[in-house]
C-alpha positions in Angstrom: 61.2 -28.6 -11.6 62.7 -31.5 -9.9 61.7 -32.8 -6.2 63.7 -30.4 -3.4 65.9 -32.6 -1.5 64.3 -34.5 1.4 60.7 -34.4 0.1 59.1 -37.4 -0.4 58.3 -38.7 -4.1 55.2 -37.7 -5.7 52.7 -40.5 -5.7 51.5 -42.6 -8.2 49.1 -41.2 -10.6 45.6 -42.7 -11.1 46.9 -44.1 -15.3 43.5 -45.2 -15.5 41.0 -43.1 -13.8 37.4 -44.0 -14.3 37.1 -41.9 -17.1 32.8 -40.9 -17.0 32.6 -40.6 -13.1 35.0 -37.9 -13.9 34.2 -36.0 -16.5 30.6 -35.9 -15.7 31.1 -34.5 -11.8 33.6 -31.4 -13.6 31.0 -30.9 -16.2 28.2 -30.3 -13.7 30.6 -28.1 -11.3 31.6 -26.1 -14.7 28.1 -25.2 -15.4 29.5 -22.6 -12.5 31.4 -21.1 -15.6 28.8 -21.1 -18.1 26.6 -19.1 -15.7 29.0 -17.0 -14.8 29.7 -16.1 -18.6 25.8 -15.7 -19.3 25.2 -13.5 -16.5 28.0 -11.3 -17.0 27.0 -10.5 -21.1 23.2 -10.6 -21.1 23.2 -7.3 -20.0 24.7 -5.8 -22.9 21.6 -7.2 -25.1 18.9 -5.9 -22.6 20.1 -2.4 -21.7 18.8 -0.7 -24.7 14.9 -1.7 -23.3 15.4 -2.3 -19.6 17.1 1.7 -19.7 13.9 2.8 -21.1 11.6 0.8 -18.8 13.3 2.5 -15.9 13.4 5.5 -17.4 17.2 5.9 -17.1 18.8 9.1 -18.4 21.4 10.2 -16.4 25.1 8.7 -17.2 25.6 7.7 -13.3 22.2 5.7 -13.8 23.1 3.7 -16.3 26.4 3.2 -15.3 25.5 2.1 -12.3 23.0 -0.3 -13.6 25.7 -2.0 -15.9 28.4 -2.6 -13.4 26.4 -2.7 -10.0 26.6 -7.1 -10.4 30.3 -5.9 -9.8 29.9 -5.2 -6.3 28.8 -8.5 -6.1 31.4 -10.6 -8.0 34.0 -8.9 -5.4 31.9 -9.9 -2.3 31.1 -13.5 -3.9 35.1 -14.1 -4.5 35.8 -12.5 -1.0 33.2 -14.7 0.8 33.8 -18.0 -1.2 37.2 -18.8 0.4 36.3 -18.4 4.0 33.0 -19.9 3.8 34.5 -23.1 1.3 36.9 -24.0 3.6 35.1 -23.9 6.4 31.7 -25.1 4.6 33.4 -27.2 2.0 33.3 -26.5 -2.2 30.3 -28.4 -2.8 27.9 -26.7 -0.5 28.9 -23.1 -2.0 28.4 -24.5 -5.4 25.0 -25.5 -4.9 24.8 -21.9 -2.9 26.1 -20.3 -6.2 23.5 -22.4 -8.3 20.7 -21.1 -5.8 21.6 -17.1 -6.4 22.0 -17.8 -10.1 18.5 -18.8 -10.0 16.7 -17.0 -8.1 18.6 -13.3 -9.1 17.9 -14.4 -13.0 14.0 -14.6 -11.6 14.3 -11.8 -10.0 15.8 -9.3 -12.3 13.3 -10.3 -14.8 10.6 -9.5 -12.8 12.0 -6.2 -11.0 9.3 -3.4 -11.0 11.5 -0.6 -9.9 15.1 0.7 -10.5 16.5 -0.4 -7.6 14.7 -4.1 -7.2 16.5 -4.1 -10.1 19.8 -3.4 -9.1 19.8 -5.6 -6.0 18.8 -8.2 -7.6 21.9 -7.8 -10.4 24.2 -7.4 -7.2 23.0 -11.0 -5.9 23.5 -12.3 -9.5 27.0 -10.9 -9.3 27.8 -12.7 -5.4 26.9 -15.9 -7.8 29.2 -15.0 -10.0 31.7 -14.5 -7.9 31.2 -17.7 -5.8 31.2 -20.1 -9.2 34.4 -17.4 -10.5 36.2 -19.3 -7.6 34.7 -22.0 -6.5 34.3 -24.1 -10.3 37.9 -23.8 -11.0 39.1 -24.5 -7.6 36.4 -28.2 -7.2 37.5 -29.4 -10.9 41.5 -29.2 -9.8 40.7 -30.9 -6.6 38.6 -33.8 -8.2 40.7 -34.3 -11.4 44.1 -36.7 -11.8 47.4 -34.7 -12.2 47.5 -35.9 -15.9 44.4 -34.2 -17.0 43.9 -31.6 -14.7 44.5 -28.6 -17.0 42.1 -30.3 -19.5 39.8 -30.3 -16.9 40.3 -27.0 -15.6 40.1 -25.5 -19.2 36.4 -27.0 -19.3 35.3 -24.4 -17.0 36.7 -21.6 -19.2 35.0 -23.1 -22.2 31.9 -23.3 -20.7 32.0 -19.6 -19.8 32.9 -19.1 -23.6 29.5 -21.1 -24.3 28.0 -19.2 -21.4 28.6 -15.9 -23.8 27.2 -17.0 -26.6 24.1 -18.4 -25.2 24.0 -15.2 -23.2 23.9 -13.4 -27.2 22.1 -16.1 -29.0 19.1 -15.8 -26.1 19.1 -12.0 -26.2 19.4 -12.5 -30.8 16.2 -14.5 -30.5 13.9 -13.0 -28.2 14.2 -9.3 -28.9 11.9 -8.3 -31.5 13.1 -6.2 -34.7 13.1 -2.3 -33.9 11.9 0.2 -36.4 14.6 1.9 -37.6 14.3 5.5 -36.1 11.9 4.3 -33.0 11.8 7.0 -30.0 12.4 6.5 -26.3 8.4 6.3 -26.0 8.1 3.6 -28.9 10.5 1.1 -27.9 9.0 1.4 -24.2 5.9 0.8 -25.2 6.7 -2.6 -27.0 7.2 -6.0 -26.6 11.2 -5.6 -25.6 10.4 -3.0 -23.4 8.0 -4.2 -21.4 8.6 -8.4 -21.4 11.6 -8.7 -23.8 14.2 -7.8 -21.4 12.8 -9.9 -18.5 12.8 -12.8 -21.0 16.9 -12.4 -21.5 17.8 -12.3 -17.6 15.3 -14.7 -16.4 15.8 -17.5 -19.1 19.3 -18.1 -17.0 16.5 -19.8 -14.5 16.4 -23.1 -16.5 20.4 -24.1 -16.2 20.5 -22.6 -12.9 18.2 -24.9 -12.1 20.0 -28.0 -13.8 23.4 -26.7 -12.6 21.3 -26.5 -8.8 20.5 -30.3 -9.1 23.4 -31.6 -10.6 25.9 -30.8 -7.8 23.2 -32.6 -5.6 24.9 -35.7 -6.9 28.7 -34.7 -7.3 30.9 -35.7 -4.5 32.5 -33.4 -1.9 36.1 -32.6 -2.9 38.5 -35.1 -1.1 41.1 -32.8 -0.6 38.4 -30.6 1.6 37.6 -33.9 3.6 40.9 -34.6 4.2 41.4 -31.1 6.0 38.3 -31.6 8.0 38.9 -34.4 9.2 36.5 -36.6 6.9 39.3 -39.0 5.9 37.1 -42.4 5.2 34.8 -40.0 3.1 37.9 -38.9 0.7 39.3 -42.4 0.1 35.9 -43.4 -0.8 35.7 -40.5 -3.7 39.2 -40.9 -4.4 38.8 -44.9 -5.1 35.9 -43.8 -7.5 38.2 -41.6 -9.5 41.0 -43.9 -9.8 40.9 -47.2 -7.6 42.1 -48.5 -4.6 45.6 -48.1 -4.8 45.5 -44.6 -6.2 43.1 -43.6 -3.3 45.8 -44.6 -0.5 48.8 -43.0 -2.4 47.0 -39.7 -3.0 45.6 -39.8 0.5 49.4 -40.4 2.1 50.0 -37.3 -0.2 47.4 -35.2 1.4 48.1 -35.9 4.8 51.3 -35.3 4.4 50.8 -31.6 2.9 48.5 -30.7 5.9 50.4 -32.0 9.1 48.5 -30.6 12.0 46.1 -28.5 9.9 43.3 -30.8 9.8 40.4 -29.9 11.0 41.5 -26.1 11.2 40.5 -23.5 9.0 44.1 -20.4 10.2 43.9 -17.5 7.9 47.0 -16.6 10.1 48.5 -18.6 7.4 48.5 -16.5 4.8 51.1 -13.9 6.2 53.6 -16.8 6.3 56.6 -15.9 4.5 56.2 -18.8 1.8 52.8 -18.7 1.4 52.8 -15.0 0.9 55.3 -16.0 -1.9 53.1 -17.9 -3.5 49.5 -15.5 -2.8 51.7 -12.6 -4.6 52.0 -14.5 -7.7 48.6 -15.8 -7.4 47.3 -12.3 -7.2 50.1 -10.8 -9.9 48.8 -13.4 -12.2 45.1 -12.6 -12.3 45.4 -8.7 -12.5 47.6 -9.8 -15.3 45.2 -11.7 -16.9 43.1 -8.4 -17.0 45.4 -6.1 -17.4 46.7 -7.6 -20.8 44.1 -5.2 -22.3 41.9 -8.0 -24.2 38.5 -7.4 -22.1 38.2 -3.8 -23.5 37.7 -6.0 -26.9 34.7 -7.8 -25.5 33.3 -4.4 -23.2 34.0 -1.5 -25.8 33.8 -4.1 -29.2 31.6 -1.2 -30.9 33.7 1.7 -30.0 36.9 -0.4 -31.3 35.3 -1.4 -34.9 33.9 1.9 -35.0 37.2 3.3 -34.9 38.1 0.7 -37.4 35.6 2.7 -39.8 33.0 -0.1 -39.5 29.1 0.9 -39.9 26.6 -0.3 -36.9 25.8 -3.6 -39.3 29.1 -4.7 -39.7 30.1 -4.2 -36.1 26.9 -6.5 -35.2 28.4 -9.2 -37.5 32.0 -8.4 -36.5 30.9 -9.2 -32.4 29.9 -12.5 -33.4 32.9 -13.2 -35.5 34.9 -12.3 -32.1 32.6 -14.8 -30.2 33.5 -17.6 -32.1 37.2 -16.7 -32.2 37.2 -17.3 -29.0 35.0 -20.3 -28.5 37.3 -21.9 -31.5 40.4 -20.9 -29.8 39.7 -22.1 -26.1 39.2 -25.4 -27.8 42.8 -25.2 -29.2 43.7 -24.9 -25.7 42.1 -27.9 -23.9 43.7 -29.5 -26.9 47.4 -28.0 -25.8 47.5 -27.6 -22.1 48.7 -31.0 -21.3 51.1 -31.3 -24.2 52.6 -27.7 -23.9 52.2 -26.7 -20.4 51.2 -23.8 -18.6 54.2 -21.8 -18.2 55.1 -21.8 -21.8 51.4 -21.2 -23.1 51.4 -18.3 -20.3 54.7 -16.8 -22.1 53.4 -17.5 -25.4 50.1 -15.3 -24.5 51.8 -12.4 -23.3 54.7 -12.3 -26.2 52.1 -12.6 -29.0 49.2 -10.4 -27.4 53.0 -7.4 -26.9 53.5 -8.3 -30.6 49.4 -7.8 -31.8 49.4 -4.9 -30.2 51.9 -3.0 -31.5 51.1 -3.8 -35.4 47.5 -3.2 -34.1 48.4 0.2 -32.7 50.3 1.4 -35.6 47.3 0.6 -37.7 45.4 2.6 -36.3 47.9 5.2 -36.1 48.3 5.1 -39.9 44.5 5.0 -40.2 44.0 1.3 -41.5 40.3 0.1 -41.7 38.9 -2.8 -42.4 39.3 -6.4 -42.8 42.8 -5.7 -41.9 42.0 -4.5 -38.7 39.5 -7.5 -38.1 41.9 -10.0 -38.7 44.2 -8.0 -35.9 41.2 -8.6 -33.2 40.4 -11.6 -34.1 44.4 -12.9 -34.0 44.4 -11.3 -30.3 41.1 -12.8 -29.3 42.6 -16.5 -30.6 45.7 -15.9 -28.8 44.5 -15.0 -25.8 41.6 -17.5 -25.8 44.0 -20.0 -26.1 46.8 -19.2 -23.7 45.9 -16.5 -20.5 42.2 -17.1 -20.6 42.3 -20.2 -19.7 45.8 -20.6 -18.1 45.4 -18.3 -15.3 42.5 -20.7 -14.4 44.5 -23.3 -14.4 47.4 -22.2 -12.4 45.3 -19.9 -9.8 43.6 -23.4 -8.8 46.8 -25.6 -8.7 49.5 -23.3 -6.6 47.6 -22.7 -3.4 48.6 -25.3 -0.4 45.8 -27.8 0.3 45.2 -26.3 4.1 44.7 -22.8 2.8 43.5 -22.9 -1.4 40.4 -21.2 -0.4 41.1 -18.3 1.0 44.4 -17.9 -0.9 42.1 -18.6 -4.1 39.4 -15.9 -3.0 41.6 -12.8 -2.6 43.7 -14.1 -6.0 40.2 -13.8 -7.8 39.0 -10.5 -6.1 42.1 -9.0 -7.3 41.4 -10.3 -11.1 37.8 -8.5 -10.4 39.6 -5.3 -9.2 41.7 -5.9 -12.2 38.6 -6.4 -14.6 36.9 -3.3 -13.2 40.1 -0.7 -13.4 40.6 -2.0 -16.8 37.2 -1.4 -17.9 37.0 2.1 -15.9 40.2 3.5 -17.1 40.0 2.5 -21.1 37.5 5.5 -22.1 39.8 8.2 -20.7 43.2 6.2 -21.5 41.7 6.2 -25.2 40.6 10.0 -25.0 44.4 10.9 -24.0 46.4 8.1 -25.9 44.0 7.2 -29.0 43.2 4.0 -30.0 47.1 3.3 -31.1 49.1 4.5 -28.0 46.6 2.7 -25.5 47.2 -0.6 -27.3 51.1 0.5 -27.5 50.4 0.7 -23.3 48.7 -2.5 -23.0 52.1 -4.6 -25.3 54.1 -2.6 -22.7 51.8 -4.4 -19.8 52.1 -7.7 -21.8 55.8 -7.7 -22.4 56.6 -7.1 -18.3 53.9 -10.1 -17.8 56.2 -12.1 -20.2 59.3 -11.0 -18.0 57.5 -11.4 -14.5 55.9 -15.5 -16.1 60.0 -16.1 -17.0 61.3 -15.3 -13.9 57.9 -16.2 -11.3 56.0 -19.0 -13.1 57.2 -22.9 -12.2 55.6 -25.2 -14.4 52.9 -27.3 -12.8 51.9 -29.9 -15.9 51.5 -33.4 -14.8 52.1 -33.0 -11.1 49.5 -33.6 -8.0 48.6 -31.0 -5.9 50.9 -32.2 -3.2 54.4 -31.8 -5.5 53.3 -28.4 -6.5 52.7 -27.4 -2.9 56.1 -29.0 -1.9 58.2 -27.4 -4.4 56.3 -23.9 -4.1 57.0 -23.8 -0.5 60.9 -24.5 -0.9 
């Protein structure tokens, strides 16, 4: 998209930003995303001890002990917009670190049921602070040209976050007699230490991520709004130099007007900016809604379906774990050269096109590698286009006087997203099958391609500032 008439020219990007000061300050605030990723799976390798510690039998019990860090996420994302744009990014990221640390310690050392739930619920507020809050500090620290890059980090790391989360529970759960009772497995190792082990070993890079964002910067773009303007030009110089630090701070000032200093979530109802919240928000149930997670959340009921045997589905999981590690690496690789918008349509046409031969393999009772090779084909695709890309854009579209909150209700509508997806699959698959509820979720994917064509402005290689002035045209 071109500049809208009267607008001023985008400023001058920082060619040669200094490079380590950089990188090393989104690396830190990304270590939001590989907690975030750690937390969220390490659960699925401690249930089968912490369920008999606790003594849970009932369906509602363990259910609820699963998905209780849910009610979290949704008040961390709600909270994290208010509070970082009135508090700034930096000091929610260090709260983020703080809950991180303290709920892994906690759940690990939970006597009863419910110690243990609260304690997953404050792990979930963390993850839904650092769900928010990483994406959002990276794109306000990084230069236009390698934002997306930058941005895609965080998703990687939350990759990495997975499969530490499976290599950690892998190595410190003991082997299991085949056959073991309830009272067996309690009484040993895994069910009395094992499973504290796997939540509290989070403790150690929750305490690294906890001292690292001692030394990052504020963002500049949060100083500017509150009035700190000395402050940002002095980060901003340390990214790319003097002359890039009075261009992009022109450029900020000139986004905000009479804003600074003012957190208005009056704002938010304004015609344009509700515009832009709606496609904020359609974008990250979309991200969800594309069907993909049920992969990750039901991978043995999907492989068993497949006709695979509990061994193979074991070694199958970790062959979808580094799909999708391999494939988010394409897209750091690609998000700069191809863009967002076209990666975005890319995702949803080949995910539509997966599906359906996916569906009508199982419909015609395929098993096997074939069906493996379908999976894993949709894990790359979508590891390497929305996974990463909704990140990317959710954290670039959002007006400078406002990102926060705007961001916050964008991501607790991708964790409403996550949880209806997650709670409606066992029925849709009981009424559909395996085939027609992939069929439903290519018909989800092929209106997300329609609604990306017709919604989605392409945002590679332009500030903050020249997204915010052609959004708002």
């Amino acid at each position: 998209m071109n500049n809208a008439p009267g607008t001023a020219a985008p400023r001058p990007q920082a060619a040669e930003y200094h490079r380590w000061f950089v990188w090393s300050i989104c690396l830190v605030a990304a270590l939001g995303g590989l907690l975030f990723g750690y937390d969220w799976v390490v659960i699925s390798g401690a249930d089968l001890f912490y369920e008999k510690y606790f003594d849970l039998t009932s369906s509602a019990e363990v259910g609820w002990a699963k998905s209780c860090a849910l009610v979290g996420c949704l008040l961390g994302a709600l909270l994290s917009g208010g509070l970082s744009d009135r508090f700034g990014r930096k000091r929610l990221l260090i709260l983020s670190a703080f809950l991180f640390m303290v709920s892994s310690l906690g759940t690990g050392l939970a006597k009863t049921y419910a110690m243990f739930v609260a304690w997953r619920i404050v792990g979930g507020t963390a993850i839904g602070l650092a769900s928010n809050l990483s994406p959002m500090y990276i794109a306000e620290i990084a230069p236009a040209q390698v934002r997306g890059k930058l941005v895609s980090i965080n998703q990687l790391t939350i990759v990495i976050g997975i499969l530490l989360a499976q290599f950690v529970n892998w190595r410190i759960a003991r082997p299991v007699a085949p056959g073991a009772t309830a009272l067996e497995i309690l009484n040993s190792w895994n069910g009395q230490w094992g499973w504290r082990w796997m939540f509290a070993a989070a403790a150690a890079p929750s305490l690294l991520f906890f001292l690292g964002m001692g030394f990052v910067p504020e963002s500049p773009r949060w100083l500017v709004k509150n009035g700190q303007r000395e402050r940002a030009e002095g980060v901003l110089a340390r990214i790319g130099g003097g002359a890039f630090a009075a261009g992009a701070l022109a450029d900020i000032e000139g986004t905000l007007g009479r804003e600074v200093g003012r957190v208005d979530f009056r704002g938010l109802l304004e015609p344009k900016l509700r515009r832009i919240l709606l496609l904020g928000i359609a974008l990250a149930v979309l991200q969800q809604w594309c069907g993909i997670n049920v992969i990750f959340y039901y991978s043995k009921d999907v492989f068993a379906a497949a006709g695979y045997q509990v061994s193979d589905i074991l070694l199958n999981i970790v062959i979808v774990g580094l799909a999708n590690l391999t494939f988010t690496l394409v897209a750091i690789q690609t998000v700069e050269r191809l863009g967002r918008r076209r990666l975005m349509l890319a995702g949803c046409a080949g995910l539509a096109a997966i599906y359906v031969v996916l569906g009508g393999s199982y419909l015609l009772e395929v098993q096997g590698l074939p069906l493996v090779v379908l999976i894993v084909a949709a894990i790359g695709c979508y590891a390497c286009t929305l996974a990463p890309m909704t990140w990317v854009v959710l954290s670039e579209i959002f007006p400078n006087r406002i990102r926060g909150a705007a961001l916050s209700l964008a991501v607790f509508a991708l964790w409403t997203g996550c949880f209806t997806l997650t709670y409606t699959f066992p029925g849709l698959h009981a009424r559909l099958g395996s085939a027609g509820t992939f069929w439903l979720y290519a018909g989800i994917c092929v209106a997300g391609f329609l609604f990306c064509r017709a919604k989605l402005p392409e945002t590679k290689g332009k500030t903050l500032e020249q997204i915010e002035r052609e959004l708002a045209d």
